[in-house]
N, C-alpha and C positions, 0 to 999 in steps of 0.2 A: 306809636304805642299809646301815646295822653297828647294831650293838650299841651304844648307849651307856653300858647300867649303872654300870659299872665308875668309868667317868670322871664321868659326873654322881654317885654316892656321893663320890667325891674331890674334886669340887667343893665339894659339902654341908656334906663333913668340912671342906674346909680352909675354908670359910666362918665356919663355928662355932667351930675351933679359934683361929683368925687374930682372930678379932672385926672383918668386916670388913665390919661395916654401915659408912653414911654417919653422919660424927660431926655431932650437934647443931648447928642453922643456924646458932650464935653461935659456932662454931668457924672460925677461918680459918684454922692449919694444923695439918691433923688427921696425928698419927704414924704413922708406916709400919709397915702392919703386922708383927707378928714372924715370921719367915720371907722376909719378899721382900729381896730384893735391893736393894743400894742402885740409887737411879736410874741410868736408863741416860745419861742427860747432865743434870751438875749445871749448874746455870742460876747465873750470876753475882748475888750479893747485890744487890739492891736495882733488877734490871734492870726494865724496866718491860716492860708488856704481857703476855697471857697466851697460853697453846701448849700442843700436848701434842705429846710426842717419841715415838714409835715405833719398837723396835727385833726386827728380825726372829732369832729364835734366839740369841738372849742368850748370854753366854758364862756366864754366874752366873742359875743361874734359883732359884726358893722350890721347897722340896720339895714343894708341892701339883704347883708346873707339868709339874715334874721326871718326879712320880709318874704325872701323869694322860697323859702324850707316854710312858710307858713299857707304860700300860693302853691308848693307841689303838693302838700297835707290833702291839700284839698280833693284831691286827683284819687285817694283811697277807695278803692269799693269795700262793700261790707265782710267784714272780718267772716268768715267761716271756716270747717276743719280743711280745707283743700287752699284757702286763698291770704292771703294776708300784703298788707302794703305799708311801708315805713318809708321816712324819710333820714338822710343822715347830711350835714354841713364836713367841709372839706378846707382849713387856711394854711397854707404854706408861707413858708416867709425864705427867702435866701441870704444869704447873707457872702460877704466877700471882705477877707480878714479880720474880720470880725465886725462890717459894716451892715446895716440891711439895705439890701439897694433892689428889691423887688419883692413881690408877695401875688400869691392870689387867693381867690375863694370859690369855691364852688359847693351845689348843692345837688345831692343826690335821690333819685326816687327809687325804689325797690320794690316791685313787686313779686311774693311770693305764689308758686306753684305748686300743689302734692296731687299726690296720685294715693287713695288708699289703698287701692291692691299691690303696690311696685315699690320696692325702698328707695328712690329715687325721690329726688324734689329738685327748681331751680328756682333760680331768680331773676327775672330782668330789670336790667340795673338801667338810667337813663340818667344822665349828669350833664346839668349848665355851667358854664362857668358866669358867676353874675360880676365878677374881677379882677384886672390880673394888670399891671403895673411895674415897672422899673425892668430890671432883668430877667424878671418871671415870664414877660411877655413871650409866648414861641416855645414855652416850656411842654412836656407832654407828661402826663400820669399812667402809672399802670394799676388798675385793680382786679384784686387776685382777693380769693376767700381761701378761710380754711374752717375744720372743726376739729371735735376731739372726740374719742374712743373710737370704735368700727366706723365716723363716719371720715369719707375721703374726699375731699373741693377737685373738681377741674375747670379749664377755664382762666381765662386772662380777658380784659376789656383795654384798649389802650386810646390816649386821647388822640384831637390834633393839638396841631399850638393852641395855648392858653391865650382869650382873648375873649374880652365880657360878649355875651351872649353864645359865643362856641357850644357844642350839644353834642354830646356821641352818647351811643347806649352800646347794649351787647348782656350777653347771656350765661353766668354761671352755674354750674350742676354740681349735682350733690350725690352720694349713692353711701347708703347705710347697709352694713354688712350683717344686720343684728341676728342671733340664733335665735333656734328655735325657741317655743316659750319664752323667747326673753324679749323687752323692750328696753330702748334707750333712747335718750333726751339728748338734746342737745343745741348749741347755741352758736352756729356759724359766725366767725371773725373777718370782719371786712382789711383789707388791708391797700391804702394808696401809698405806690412809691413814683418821684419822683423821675424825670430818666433825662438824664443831664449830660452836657458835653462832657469829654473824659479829665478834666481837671478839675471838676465838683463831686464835693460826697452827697449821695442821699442820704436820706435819714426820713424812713417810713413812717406813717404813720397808720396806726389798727384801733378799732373798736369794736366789740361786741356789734351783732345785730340785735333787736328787738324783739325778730320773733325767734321762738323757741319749736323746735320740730321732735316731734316723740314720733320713732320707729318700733314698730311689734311684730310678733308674730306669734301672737296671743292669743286669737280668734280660733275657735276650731271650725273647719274647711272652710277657713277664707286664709288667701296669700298675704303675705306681709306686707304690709304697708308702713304709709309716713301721713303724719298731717300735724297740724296747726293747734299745740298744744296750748295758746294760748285762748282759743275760740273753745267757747260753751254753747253744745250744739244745740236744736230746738226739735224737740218732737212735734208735727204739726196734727192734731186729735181732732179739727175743725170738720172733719169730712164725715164724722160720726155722730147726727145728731143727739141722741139723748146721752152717750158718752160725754160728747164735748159737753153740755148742758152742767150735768152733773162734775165734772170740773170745773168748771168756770165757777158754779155757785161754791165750793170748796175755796177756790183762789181769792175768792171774792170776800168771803172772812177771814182770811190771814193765811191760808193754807200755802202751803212748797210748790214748788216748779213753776212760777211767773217769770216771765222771760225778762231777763234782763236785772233780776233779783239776787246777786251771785249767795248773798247770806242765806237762802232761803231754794236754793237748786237742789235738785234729786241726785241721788246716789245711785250709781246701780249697784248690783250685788249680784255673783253667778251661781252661789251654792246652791241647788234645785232641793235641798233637804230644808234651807231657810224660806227660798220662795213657797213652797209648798205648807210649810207652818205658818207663811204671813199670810196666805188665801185663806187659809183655812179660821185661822183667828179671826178674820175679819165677816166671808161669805159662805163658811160650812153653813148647812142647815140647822145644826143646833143654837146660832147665830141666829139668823135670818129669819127661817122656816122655807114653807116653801111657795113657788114662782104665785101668785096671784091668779097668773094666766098662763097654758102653755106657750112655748117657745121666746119666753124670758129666761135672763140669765144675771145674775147679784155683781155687779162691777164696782171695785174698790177701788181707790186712790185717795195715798198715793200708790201707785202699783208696788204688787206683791215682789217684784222683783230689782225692788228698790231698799235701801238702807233705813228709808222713812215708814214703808211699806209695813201692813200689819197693823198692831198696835205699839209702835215703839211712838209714835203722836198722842199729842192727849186727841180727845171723841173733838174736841172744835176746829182741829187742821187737819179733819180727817174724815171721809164718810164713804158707804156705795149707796149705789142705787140699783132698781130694776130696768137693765136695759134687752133691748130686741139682742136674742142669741147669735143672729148675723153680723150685728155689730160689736159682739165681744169677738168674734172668728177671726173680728178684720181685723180688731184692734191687736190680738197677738202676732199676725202676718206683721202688723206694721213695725210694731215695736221691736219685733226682731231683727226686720232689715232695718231698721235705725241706728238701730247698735252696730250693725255686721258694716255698713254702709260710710258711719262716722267711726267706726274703731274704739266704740264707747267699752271701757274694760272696768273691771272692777273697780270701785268707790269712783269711778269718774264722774261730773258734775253734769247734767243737763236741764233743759228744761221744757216746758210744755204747752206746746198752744193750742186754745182750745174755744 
């Protein structure tokens, strides 16, 4: 699915640097390695029974863990509404009577999937272990997702033994039930449990994921979908010369919709009574007058069917121009299936390349 190099070397390394074979079977509690962090929950002196604690993204991780969640980072493609990629850290610590006598760490990549026409999304999950020591060694994880409202996780990922550089992946799904005209958000929960011989307790460990998936079915005749609420989409305008022209010189003195601008992104807006009063404020002919030349057409932006749209800008973030009537035809085709395409809905944020 990626590249692991990187992170299994980093594994290897901090293997060998840490020393973090299993200590001699006459050892009952073998020291922590140097680098790791203290345990994630110290167990009361003398308690009895044994357990291993699991904590999802630690607040204090070992520089191995640290290093190798900064080597899968890398492995991200560009955020957009259908894809997203996150990374999350993984420390267990075990403990026996309330000794610590084993620990591991691993790091996790996650790449997200959506379909805009389908309430469905998944993820594939891909996890190294960069360390694993004392009693933990031989250990297995299970990771299991879940969310909240109409949406439902299926799916389980389970490891082999725990053992620096070890790698399994596997695939969780998602399926959003949302009604009609309604939309819902929502933020899938990672969750690793331990799975230990019968005389240890687990004790799980969950985090939030990162991204955020919004399910609709808000579009009129397009099917429900899901994507990537955290990705701000890009209208690409480049194919239109005197369009694109005439925004770029707009953008280029301070004006809305520069990619990658988030204070400074387009609104959309669907009331066809508002769109229809921003064209008009801007390109009626009592505005304007009329074309120069036949088969020109008065093109505004930022567009009429935007929040910014009209005159709600002052005249300096704001202008049209006279462009070829072909090129306004296309530029409504496009813009439509932009919106229909990314699930851009009311006040959503985008932007414009141009």
């Amino acid at each position: 699915m990626r590249t692991h190099a990187v992170v299994t070397a980093l594994a290897t390394l901090a293997a060998t640097a840490a020393g973090l074979l299993a200590p001699p079977a006459a050892a009952t509690t073998p020291p922590t390695p140097a680098g790791w962090p203290a345990p994630a929950l110290t167990a009361p002196a003398g308690e009895a029974g044994s357990r291993m604690v699991t904590t999802w993204d630690p607040p204090t991780q070992s520089p191995a863990l640290a290093a190798a969640a900064a080597a899968a980072a890398t492995d991200c493609p560009e955020l957009s509404r259908t894809a997203n990629c996150e990374t999350h850290t993984i420390h267990g610590d075990m403990f026996k009577d309330g000794v610590l006598t084993g620990g591991t760490d691993s790091v996790m990549f996650a790449a997200w999937h959506t379909n805009a026409r389908e309430r469905t999304f998944t993820v594939n999950i891909h996890i190294t272990y960069v360390s694993a020591y004392g009693t933990a060694v031989g250990i297995s994880d299970l990771i299991t997702a879940s969310c909240t409202g109409t949406c439902t996780a299926t799916g389980f990922i389970t490891s082999p033994g725990a053992a620096p550089g070890v790698e399994y992946e596997g695939v969780l799904s998602f399926t959003d039930a949302v009604a009609a005209n309604q939309q819902h958000q929502t933020t899938p929960v990672f969750t690793a449990t331990p799975v230990l011989p019968p005389d240890y307790v687990a004790e799980p460990g969950s985090g939030d994921a990162k991204t955020t998936m919004r399910c609709d079915d808000q579009l009129r005749g397009v099917r429900a979908g899901c994507i990537v609420k955290n990705a701000t989409p890009t209208v690409d305008m480049s194919g239109l010369p005197k369009i694109a022209e005439n925004i770029r010189g707009i953008q280029a003195r301070g004006g809305y919709g520069v990619p990658g601008d988030d204070a400074r992104a387009l609104h959309r807006i669907t009331r066809e009574a508002t769109i229809n009063g921003n064209r008009r404020a801007v390109c009626s002919r009592r505005v304007v007058g009329s074309p120069p030349e036949p088969g020109l057409s008065c093109d505004e932006y930022p567009f009429a069917s935007t929040k910014e749209g009209g005159t709600t800008l002052g005249t300096f973030y704001r202008g049209w121009a006279w462009v070829p009537r072909a090129e306004q035809n296309s530029q409504g085709g496009l813009l439509s299936s932009f919106y229909r395409t990314n699930r851009v809905l009311e006040d959503d944020p985008f932007w414009v390349k141009a």
